[in-house]
C-alpha positions in Angstrom: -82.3 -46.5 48.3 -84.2 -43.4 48.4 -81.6 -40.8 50.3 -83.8 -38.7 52.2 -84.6 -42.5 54.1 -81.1 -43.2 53.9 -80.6 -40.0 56.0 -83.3 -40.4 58.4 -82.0 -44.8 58.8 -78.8 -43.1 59.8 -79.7 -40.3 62.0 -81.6 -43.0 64.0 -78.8 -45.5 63.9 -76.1 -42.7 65.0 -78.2 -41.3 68.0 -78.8 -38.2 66.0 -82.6 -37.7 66.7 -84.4 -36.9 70.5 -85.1 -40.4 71.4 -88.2 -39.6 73.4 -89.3 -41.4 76.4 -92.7 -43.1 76.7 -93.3 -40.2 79.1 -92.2 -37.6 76.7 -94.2 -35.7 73.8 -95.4 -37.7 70.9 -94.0 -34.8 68.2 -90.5 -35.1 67.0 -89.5 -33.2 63.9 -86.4 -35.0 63.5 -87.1 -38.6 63.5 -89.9 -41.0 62.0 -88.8 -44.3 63.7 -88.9 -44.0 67.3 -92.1 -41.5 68.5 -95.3 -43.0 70.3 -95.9 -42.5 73.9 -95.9 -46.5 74.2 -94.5 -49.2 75.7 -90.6 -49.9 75.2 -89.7 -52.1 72.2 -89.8 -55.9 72.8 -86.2 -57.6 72.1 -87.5 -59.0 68.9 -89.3 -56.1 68.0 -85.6 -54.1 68.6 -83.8 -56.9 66.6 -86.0 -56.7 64.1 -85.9 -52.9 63.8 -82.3 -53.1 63.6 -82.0 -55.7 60.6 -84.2 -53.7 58.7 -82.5 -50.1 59.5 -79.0 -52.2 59.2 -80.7 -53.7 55.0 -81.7 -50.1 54.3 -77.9 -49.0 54.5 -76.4 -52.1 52.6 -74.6 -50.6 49.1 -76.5 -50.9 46.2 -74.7 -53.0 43.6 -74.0 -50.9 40.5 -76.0 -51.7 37.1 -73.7 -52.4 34.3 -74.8 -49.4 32.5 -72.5 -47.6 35.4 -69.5 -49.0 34.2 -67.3 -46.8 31.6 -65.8 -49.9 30.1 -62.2 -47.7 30.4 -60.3 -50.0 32.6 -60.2 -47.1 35.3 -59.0 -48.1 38.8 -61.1 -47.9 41.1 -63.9 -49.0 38.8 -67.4 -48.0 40.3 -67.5 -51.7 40.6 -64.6 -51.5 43.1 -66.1 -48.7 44.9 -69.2 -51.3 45.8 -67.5 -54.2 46.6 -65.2 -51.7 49.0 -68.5 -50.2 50.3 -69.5 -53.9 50.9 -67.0 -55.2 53.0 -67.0 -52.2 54.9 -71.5 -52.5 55.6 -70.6 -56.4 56.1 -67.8 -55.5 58.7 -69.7 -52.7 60.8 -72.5 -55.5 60.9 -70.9 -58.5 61.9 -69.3 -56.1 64.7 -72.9 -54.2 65.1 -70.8 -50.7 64.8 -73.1 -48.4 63.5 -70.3 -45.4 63.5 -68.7 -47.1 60.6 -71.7 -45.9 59.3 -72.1 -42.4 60.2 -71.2 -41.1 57.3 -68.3 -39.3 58.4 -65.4 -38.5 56.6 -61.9 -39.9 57.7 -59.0 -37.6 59.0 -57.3 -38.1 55.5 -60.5 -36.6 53.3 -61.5 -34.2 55.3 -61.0 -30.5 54.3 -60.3 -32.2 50.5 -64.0 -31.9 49.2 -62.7 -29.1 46.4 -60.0 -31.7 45.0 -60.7 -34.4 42.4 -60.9 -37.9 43.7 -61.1 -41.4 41.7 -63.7 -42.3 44.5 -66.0 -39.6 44.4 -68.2 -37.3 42.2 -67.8 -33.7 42.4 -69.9 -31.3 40.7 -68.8 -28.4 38.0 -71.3 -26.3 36.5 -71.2 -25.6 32.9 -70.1 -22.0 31.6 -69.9 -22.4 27.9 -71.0 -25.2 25.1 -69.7 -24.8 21.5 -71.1 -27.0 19.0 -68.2 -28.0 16.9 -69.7 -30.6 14.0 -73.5 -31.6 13.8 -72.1 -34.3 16.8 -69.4 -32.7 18.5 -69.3 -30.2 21.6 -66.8 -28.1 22.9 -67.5 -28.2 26.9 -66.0 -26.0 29.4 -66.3 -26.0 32.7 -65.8 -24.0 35.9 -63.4 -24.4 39.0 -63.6 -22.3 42.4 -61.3 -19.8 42.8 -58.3 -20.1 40.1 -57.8 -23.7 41.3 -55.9 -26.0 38.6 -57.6 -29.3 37.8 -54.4 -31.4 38.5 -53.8 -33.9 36.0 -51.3 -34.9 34.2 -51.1 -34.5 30.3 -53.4 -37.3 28.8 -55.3 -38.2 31.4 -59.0 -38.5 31.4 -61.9 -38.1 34.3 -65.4 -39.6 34.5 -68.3 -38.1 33.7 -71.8 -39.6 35.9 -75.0 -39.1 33.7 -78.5 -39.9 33.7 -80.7 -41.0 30.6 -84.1 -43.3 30.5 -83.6 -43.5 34.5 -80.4 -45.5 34.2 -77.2 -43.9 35.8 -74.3 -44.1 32.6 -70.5 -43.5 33.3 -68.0 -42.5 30.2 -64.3 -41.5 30.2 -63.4 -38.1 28.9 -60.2 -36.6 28.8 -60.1 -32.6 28.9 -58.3 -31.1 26.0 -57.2 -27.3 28.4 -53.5 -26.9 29.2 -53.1 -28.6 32.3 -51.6 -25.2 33.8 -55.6 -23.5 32.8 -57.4 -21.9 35.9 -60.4 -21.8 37.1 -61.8 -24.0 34.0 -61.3 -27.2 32.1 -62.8 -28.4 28.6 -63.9 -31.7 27.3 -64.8 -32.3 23.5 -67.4 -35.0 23.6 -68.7 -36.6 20.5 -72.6 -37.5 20.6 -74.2 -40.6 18.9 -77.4 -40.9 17.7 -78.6 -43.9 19.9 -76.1 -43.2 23.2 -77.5 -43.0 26.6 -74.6 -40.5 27.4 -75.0 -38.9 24.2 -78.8 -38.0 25.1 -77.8 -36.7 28.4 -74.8 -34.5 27.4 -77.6 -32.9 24.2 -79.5 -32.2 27.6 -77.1 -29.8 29.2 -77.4 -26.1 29.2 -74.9 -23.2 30.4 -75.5 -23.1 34.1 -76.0 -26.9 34.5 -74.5 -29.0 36.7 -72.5 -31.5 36.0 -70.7 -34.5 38.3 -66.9 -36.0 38.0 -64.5 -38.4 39.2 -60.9 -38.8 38.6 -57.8 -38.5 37.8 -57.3 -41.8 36.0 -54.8 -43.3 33.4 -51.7 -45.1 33.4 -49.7 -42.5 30.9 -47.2 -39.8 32.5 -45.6 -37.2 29.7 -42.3 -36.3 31.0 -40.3 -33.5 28.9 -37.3 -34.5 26.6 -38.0 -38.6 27.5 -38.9 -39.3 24.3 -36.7 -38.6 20.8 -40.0 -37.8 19.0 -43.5 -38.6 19.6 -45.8 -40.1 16.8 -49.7 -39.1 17.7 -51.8 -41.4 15.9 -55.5 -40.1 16.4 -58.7 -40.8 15.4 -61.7 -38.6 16.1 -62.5 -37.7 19.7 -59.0 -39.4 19.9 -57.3 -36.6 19.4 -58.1 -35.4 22.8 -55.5 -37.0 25.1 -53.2 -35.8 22.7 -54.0 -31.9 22.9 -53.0 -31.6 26.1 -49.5 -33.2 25.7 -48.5 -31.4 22.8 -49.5 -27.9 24.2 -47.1 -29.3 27.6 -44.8 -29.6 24.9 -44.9 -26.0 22.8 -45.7 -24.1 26.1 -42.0 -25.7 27.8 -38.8 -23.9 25.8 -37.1 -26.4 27.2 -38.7 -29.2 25.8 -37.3 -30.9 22.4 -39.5 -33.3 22.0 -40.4 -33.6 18.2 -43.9 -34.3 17.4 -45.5 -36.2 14.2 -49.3 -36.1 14.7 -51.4 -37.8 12.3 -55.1 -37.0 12.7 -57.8 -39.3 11.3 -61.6 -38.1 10.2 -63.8 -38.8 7.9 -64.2 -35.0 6.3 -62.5 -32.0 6.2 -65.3 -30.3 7.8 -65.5 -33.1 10.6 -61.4 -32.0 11.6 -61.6 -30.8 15.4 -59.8 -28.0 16.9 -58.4 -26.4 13.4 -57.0 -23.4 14.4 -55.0 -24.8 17.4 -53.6 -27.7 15.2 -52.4 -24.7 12.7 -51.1 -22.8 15.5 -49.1 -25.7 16.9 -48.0 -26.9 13.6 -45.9 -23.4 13.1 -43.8 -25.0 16.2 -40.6 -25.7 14.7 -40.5 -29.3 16.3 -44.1 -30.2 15.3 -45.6 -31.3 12.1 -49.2 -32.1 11.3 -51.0 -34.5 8.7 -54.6 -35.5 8.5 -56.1 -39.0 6.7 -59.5 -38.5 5.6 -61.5 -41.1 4.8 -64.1 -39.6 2.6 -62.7 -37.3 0.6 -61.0 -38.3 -2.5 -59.3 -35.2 -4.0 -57.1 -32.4 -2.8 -58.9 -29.4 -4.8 -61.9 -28.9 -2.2 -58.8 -28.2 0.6 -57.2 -24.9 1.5 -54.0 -24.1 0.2 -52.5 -24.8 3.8 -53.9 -28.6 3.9 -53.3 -30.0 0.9 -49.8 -31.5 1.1 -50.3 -32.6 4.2 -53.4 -34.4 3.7 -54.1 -37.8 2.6 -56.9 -39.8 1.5 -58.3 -42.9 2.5 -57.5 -44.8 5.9 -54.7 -45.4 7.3 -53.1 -48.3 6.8 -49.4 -49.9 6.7 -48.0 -48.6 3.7 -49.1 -44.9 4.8 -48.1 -45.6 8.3 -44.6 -47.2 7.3 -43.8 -43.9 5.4 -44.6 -41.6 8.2 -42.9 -44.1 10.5 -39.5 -43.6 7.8 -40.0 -39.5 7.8 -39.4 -39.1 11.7 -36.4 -37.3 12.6 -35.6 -39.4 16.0 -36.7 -42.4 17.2 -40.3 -42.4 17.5 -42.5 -43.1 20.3 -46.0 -43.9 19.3 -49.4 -42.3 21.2 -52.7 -44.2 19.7 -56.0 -43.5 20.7 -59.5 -43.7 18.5 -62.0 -46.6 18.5 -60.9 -50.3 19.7 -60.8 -51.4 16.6 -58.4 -48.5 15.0 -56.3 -48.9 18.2 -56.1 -52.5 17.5 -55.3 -51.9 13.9 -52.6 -48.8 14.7 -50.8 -51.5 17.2 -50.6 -54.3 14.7 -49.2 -51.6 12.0 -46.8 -50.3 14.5 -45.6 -53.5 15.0 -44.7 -54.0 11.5 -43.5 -50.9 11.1 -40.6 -52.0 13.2 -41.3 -50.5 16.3 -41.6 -52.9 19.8 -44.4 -53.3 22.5 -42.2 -51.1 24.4 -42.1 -48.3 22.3 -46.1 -47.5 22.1 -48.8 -46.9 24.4 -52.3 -47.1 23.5 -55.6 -44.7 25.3 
């Protein structure tokens, strides 16, 4: 529905325009329904008037192209059945201030916060190109605000490509105390509508959100040691929770993270995984699945770096070399998130002592 209609359908609906008489000037600047010096609408003619204005405001259902495919709740799929019931309600009860497109007592004032329901924009202050197909994204918030997640949790980005609205899950890699900014790695594919739009951006753009979403809550010292399995972009979630950890002397926690690429050179975030890794409860190894020998590594990698792809044997070693009982974090593509929670299980660990992104 095209919005400046949408607006002028409502403003009629909600008495917001002059409603001139027959006797009354023809000109009106503020509504194109409802302005000839002419008789009074027939009943029909009003009932008919109405349908239409009443089919102009019905929700628009969402392409599937809108859907993140994350499992997030509410899905935008939610959001337009909700929206439905609502237009079919204030019909069937012809109460058109359901419709006025004011905010309820409980929203009002909370336009600056994040919401699952609704997009709020951020404009871009930085991009840094990480890999030929990886960006570094940061983000402004008014003020100092905080973005007000929890460690691990991920938003959704709205985009645009080949006139199709897209939604993807993104989970921003900043300390969840940062102010007045987030950041979002985002990897880019070659044929992805989202990836076309995100090439797109420029500092200064714009950019729209939704969230908080996702079912995992990081609470200091619950766990005896926390095994990160990553792969990729799948590192994110985890960023986030082990800087919680390392920023909170009074955390224990131990950490095993076990990061998964392809290349050396494809390995995200370097110099924050070195810093962390001089933590004295956190230890860091990387699987790479396309090199094949240690001598093109610095020094600093090469014991810690294996070769190949991760599989059971490699998994039930690292399982054996943590110091506490481990609880495992998994997050990369479906299929290495099926493959990790297969391994896991065979590795001795229950469906209880895992969660995957």
């Amino acid at each position: 529905v095209d919005p400046a209609k949408r607006s002028q359908f409502l403003r009629y609906l909600t008495g917001g325009c002059c409603r001139l008489t027959a006797k009354e000037s023809l000109a009106c600047p503020s509504c194109p329904f409802v302005h000839a010096a002419q008789a009074p609408l027939t009943m029909d003619e009003k009932e008919d008037s109405d349908a239409e204005a009443w089919l102009q405001l019905k929700p628009v259902e969402p392409l599937p192209s809108q859907c993140c495919g994350s499992g997030c709740s509410p899905c935008v799929f939610d959001l337009y059945y909700r929206d439905l019931e609502r237009w079919e309600a204030a019909r069937a009860r012809n109460d058109r201030s359901l419709l006025s497109g004011k905010q309820s007592s409980e929203t009002q004032g909370c336009s600056t916060k994040l919401s699952p329901e609704t997009f709020l924009a951020f404009h871009i202050s930085s991009i840094e190109k990480l890999t030929k197909d990886t960006y570094h994204v940061r983000f402004t918030l008014p003020g100092n605000n905080q973005l007000g997640l929890h460690p691990g949790q991920h938003l959704i980005l709205r985009g645009t490509a080949d006139g199709l609205e897209i939604q993807r899950a993104y989970t921003p890699i900043s300390p969840v105390t940062a102010e007045g900014y987030f950041d979002v790695l985002i990897k880019c594919y070659p044929t992805g509508l989202m990836s076309r739009y995100v090439e797109s951006w420029r500092t200064g753009d714009t950019s729209f959100w939704r969230g908080p979403f996702g079912s995992f809550f990081y609470e200091p010292n619950k766990y005896g040691e926390l095994l990160m399995l990553a792969a990729g972009t799948g590192l994110a979630p985890m960023v986030p929770i082990l800087q919680s950890i390392t920023d909170n002397a009074d955390d224990e926690t131990f950490v095993t993270l076990i990061g998964c690429f392809k290349t050396f050179e494809s390995i995200y975030l370097k110099t924050f995984l070195q810093e962390q890794a001089r933590f004295w409860n956190v230890r860091t190894f990387f699987v790479l699945s396309q090199e094949v020998s240690p001598e093109q590594l610095p020094w600093s990698y090469r014991e810690k770096t294996h070769f190949g792809r991760l599989g059971q044997e490699l998994l039930d070693e690292l399982v054996a070399r943590c110091r506490r009982k481990p609880f495992a974090l998994v997050c990369g593509s479906p299929e290495f998130t099926e493959d990790m929670a297969r391994c896991l299980l065979a590795a001795g660990l229950t469906k209880d002592s895992y969660f995957l992104f």
